[in-house]
VOBA-1610 file (N, C-alpha, C; in pm, whole numbers, padded with zeros to 5 digits, always signed):
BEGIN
Unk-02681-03582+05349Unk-02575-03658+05282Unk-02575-03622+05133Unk-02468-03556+05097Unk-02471-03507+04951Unk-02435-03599+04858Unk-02537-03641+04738Unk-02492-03689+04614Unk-02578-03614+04485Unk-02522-03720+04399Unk-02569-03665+04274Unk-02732-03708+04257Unk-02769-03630+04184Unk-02967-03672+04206Unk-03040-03611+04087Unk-02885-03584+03970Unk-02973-03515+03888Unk-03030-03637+03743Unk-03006-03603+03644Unk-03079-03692+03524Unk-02947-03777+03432Unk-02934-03905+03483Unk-02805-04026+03477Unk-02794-04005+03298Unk-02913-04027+03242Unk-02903-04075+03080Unk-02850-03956+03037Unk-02857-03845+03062Unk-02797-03721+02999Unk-02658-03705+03007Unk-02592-03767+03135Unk-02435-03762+03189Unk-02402-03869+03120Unk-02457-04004+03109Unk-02412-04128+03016Unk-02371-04071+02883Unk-02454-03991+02823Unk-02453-03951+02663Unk-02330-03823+02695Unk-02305-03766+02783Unk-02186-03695+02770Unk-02037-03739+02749Unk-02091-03893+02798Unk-01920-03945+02813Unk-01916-04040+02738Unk-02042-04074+02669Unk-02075-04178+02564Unk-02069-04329+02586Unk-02082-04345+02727Unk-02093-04465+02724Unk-02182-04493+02916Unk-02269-04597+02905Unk-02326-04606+03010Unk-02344-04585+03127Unk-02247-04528+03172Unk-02146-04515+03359Unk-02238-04557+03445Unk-02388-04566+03468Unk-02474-04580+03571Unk-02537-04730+03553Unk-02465-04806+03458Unk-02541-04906+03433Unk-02600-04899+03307Unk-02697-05052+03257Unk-02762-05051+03212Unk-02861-04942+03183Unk-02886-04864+03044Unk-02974-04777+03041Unk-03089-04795+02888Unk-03178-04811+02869Unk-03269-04832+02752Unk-03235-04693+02699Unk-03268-04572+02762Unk-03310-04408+02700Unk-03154-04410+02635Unk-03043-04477+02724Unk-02884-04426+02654Unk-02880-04506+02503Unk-02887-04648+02512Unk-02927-04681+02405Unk-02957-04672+02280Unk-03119-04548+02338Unk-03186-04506+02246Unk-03129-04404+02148Unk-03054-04320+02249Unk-03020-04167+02209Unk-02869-04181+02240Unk-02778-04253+02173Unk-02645-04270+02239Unk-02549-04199+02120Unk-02622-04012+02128Unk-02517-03985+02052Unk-02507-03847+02197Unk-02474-03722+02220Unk-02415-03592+02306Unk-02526-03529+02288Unk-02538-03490+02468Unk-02733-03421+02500Unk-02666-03252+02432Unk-02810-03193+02409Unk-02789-03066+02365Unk-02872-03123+02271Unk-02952-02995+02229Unk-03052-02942+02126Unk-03044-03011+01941Unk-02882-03022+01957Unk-02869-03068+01800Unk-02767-03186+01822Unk-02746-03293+01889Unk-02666-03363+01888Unk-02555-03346+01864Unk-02550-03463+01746Unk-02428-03508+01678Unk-02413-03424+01592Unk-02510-03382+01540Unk-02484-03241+01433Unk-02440-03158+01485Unk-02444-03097+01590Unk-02343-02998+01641Unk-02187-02965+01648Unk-02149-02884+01570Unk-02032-02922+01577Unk-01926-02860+01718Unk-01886-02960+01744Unk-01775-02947+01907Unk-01633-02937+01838Unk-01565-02832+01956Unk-01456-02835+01979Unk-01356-02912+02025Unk-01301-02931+01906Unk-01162-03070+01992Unk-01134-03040+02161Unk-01151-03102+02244Unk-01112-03091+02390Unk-00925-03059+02374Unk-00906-02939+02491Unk-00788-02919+02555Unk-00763-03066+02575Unk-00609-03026+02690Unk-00529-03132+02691Unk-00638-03145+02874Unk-00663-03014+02893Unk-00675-03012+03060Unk-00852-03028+03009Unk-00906-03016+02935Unk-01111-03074+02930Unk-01084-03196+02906Unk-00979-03290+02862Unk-00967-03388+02854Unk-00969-03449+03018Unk-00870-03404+03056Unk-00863-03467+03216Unk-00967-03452+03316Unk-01009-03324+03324Unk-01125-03292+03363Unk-01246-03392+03325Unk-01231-03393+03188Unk-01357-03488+03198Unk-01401-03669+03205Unk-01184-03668+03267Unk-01193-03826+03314Unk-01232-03814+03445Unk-01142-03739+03520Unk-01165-03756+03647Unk-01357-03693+03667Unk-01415-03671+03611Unk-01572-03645+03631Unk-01631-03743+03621Unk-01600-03806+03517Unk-01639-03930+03525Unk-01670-04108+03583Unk-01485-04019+03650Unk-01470-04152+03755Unk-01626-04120+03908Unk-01550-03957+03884Unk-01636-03895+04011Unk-01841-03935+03988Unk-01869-03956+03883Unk-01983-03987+03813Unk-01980-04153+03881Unk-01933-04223+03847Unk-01930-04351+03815Unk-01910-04418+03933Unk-01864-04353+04011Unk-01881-04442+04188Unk-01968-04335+04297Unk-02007-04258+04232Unk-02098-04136+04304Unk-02044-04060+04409Unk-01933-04009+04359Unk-01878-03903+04501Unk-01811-03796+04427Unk-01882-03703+04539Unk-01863-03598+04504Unk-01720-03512+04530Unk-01678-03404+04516Unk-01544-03333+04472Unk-01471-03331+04604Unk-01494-03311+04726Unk-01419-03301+04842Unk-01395-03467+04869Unk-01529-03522+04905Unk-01420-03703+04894Unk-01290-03742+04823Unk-01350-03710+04709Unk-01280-03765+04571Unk-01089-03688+04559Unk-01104-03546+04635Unk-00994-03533+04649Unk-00981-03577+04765Unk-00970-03602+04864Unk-00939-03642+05022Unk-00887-03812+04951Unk-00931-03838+04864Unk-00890-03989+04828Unk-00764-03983+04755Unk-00789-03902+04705Unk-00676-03844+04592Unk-00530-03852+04705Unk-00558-03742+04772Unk-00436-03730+04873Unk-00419-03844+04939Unk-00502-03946+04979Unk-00449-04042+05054Unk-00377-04165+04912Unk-00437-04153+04832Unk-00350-04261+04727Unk-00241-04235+04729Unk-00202-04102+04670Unk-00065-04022+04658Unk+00013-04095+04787Unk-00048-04080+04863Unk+00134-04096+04977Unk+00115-04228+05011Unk+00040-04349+04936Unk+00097-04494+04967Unk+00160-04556+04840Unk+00218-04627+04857Unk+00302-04680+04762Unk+00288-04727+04617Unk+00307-04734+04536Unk+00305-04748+04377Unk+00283-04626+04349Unk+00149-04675+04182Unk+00115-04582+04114Unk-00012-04508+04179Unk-00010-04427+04173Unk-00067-04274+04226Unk-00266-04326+04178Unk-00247-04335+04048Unk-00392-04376+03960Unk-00454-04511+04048Unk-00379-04607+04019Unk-00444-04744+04069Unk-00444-04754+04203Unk-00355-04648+04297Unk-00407-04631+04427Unk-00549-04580+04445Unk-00596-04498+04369Unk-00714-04421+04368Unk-00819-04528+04358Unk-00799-04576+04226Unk-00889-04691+04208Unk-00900-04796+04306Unk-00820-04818+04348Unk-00863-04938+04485Unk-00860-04877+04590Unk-00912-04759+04675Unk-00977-04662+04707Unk-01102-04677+04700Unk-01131-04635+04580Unk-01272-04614+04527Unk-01371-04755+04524Unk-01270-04844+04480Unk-01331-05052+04500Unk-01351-05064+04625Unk-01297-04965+04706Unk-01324-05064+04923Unk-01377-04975+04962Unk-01474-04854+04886Unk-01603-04809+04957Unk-01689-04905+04975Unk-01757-04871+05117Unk-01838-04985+05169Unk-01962-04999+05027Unk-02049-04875+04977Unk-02127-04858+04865Unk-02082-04956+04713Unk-01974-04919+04689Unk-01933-04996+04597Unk-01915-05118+04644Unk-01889-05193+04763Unk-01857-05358+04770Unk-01973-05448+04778Unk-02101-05357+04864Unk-02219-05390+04823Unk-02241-05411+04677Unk-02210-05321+04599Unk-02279-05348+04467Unk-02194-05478+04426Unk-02043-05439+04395Unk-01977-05566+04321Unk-02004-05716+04358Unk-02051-05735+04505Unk-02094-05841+04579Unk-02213-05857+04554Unk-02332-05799+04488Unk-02414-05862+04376Unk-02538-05817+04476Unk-02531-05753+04619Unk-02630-05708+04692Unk-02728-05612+04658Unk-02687-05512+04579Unk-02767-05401+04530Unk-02746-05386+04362Unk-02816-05343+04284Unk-02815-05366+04098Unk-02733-05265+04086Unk-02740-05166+04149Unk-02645-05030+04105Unk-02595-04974+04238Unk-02498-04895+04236Unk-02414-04812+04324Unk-02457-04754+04416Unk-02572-04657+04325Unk-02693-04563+04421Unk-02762-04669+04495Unk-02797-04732+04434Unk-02933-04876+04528Unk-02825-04937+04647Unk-02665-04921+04617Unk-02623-05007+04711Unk-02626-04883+04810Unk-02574-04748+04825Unk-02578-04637+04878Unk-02710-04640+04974Unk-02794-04641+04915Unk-02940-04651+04972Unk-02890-04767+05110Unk-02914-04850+05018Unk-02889-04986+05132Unk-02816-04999+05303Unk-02701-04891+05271Unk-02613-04872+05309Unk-02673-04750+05445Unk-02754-04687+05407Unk-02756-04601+05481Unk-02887-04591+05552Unk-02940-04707+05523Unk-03074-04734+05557Unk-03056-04813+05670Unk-02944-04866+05634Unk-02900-05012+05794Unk-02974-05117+05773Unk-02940-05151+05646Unk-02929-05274+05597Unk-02800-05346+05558Unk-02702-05301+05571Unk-02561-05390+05593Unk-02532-05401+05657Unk-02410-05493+05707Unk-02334-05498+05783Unk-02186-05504+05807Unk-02116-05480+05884Unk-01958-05474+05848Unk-01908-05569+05949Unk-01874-05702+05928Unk-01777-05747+06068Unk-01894-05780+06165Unk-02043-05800+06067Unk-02145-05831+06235Unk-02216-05705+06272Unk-02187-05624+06236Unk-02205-05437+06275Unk-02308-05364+06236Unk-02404-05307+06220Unk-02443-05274+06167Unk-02377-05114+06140Unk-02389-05082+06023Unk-02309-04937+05965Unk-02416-04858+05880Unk-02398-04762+05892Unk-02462-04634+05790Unk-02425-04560+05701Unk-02268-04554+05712Unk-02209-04489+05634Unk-02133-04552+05501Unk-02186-04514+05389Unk-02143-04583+05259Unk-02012-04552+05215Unk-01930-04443+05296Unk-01787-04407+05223Unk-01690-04457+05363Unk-01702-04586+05424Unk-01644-04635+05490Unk-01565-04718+05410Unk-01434-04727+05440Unk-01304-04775+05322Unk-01295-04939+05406Unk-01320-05040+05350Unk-01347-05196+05384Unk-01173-05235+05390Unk-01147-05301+05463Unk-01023-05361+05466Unk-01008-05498+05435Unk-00870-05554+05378Unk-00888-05710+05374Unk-00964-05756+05474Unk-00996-05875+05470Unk-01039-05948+05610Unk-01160-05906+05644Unk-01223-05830+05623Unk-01383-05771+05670Unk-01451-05847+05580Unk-01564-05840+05693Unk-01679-05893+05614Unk-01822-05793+05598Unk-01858-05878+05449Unk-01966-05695+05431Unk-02068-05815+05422Unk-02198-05808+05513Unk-02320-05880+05490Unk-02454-05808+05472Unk-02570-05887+05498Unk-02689-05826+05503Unk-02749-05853+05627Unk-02789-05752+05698Unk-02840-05753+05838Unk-03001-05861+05845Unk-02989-05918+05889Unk-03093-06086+05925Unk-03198-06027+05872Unk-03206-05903+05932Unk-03387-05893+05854Unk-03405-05824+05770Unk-03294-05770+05756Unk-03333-05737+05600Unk-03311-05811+05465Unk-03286-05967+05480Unk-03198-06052+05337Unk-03349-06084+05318Unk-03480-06089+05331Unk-03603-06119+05265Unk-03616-06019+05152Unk-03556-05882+05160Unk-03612-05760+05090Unk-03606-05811+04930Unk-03674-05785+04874Unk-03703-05797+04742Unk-03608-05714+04655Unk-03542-05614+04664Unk-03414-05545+04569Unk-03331-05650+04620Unk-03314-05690+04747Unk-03186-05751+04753Unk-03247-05913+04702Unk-03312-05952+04723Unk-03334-06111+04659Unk-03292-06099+04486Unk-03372-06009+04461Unk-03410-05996+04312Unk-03255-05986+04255Unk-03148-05849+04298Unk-03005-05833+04266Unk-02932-05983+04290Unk-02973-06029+04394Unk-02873-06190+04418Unk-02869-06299+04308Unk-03044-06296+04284Unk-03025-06403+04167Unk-03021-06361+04024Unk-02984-06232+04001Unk-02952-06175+03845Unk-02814-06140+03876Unk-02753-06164+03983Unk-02621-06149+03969Unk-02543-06272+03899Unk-02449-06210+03845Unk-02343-06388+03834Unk-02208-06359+03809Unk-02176-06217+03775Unk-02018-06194+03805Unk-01960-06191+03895Unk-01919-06300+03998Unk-01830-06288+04100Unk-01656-06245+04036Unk-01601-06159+04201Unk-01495-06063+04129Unk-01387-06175+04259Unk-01269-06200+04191Unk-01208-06291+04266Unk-01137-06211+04362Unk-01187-06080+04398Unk-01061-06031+04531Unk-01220-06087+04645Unk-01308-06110+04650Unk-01416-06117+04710Unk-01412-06322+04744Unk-01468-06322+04845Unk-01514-06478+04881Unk-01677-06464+04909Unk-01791-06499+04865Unk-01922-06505+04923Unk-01976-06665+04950Unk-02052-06613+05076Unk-02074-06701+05135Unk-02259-06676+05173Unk-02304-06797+05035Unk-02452-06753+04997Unk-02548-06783+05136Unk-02494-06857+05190Unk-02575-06894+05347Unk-02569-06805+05424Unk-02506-06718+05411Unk-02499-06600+05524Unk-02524-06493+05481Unk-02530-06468+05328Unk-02507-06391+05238Unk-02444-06225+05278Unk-02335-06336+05275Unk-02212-06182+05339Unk-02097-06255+05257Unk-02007-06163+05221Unk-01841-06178+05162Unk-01731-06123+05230Unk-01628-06225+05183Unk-01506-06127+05269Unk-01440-06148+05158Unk-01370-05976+05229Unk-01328-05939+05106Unk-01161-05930+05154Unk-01106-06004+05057Unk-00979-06090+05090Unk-00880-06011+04998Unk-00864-05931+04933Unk-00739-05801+04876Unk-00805-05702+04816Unk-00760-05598+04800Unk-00737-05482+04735Unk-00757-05524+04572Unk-00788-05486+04496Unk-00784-05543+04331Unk-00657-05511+04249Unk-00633-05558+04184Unk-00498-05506+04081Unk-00606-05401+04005Unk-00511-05314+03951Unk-00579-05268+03823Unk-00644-05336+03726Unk-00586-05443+03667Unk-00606-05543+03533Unk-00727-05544+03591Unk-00806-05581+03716Unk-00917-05648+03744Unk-01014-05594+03775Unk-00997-05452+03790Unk-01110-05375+03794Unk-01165-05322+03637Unk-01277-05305+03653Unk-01338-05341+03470Unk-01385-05190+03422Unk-01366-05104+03535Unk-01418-04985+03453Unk-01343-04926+03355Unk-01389-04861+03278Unk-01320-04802+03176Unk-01267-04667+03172Unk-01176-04663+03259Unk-01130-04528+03315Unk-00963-04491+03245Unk-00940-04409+03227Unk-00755-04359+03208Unk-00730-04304+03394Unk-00681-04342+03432Unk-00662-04289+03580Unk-00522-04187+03587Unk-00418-04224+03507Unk-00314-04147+03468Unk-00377-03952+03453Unk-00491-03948+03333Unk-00497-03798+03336Unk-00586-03749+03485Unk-00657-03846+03528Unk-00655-03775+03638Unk-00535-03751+03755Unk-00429-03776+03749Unk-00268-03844+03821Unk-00235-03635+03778Unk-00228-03643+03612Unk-00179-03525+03567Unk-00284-03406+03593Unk-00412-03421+03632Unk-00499-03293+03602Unk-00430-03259+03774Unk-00403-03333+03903Unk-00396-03273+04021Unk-00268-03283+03999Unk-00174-03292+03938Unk-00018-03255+03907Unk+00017-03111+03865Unk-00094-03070+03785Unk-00051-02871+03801Unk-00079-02802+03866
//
């Protein structure tokens, strides 16, 4: 199963701002990796390193790699609205990502893990696959024996942002997930438009 596995704080400092979460080392060093930093002097980005390096980022930031990420691409495109915020709520009803936003796993990768370990569940189910696209009305839980595990206890009670397209239900500790998100409500900090224009030429 292919993902990314290389060094997070170095890709954070490329895009200058956290994408993997919480990081102390980004923090520390939160100016562009390379030998001389900020002293280095860079080239104003094209119009197309610009786009390129949104859509990398998105691709960074929910952990999928270039053949998903277009296969998603094409399926946003031919449903209705905008092209961008189709993508993005796409990318919100991977099974990996609903784990995380639902407060089950601290990060994306940890929910990924989770996910493929057969420790969730879908609808009662148990599932393996983390790029399974969740529909209204499903329910994403934690399989009985695994809700003792200590990542997942520990993520439950340092969680506290509940996201209102989600309902959880701490006794069972499973959610259903009851719409698709608007744009306004998803919090990442993405331009989704230049990625709209980088697969437009």
């Amino acid at each position: 199963m292919a993902r990314y596995t290389g060094p997070k704080t170095k890709i954070a400092r490329k895009f200058g701002e956290p994408i993997f979460g919480p990081d102390k080392n980004f923090e520390r060093r939160n100016c562009p990796p390379g030998q001389h930093g900020l002293a280095k002097k860079r080239k104003k980005l094209s119009e197309y390193g610009t786009q390129l390096r949104e859509k990398q980022k998105v691709k960074y930031t929910y952990g999928v790699l270039e053949r998903q990420f277009r296969n998603l691409y094409d399926k946003a495109s031919k449903m209705k609205g905008k092209t961008g915020e189709n993508l993005l709520m796409l990318l919100e009803s991977r099974l990996d990502n609903i784990v995380y936003r639902l407060g089950i796993a601290p990060s994306r990768p940890a929910a990924r893990q989770l996910v493929s370990h057969c420790h969730i569940t879908l609808n009662g189910e148990v599932t393996s696959i983390p790029s399974i696209l969740v529909r209204p009305g499903q329910i994403v839980g934690v399989r009985e024996r695994s809700k003792s595990l200590e990542v997942i206890q520990d993520s439950l009670s340092a969680h506290s942002n509940k996201y209102s397209w989600f309902e959880w239900n701490a006794d069972a500790v499973s959610g259903k997930f009851l719409n698709l998100p608007v744009r306004e409500e998803i919090p990442e900090n993405v331009n989704e438009q230049l990625i709209v224009e980088l697969y437009s030429k």
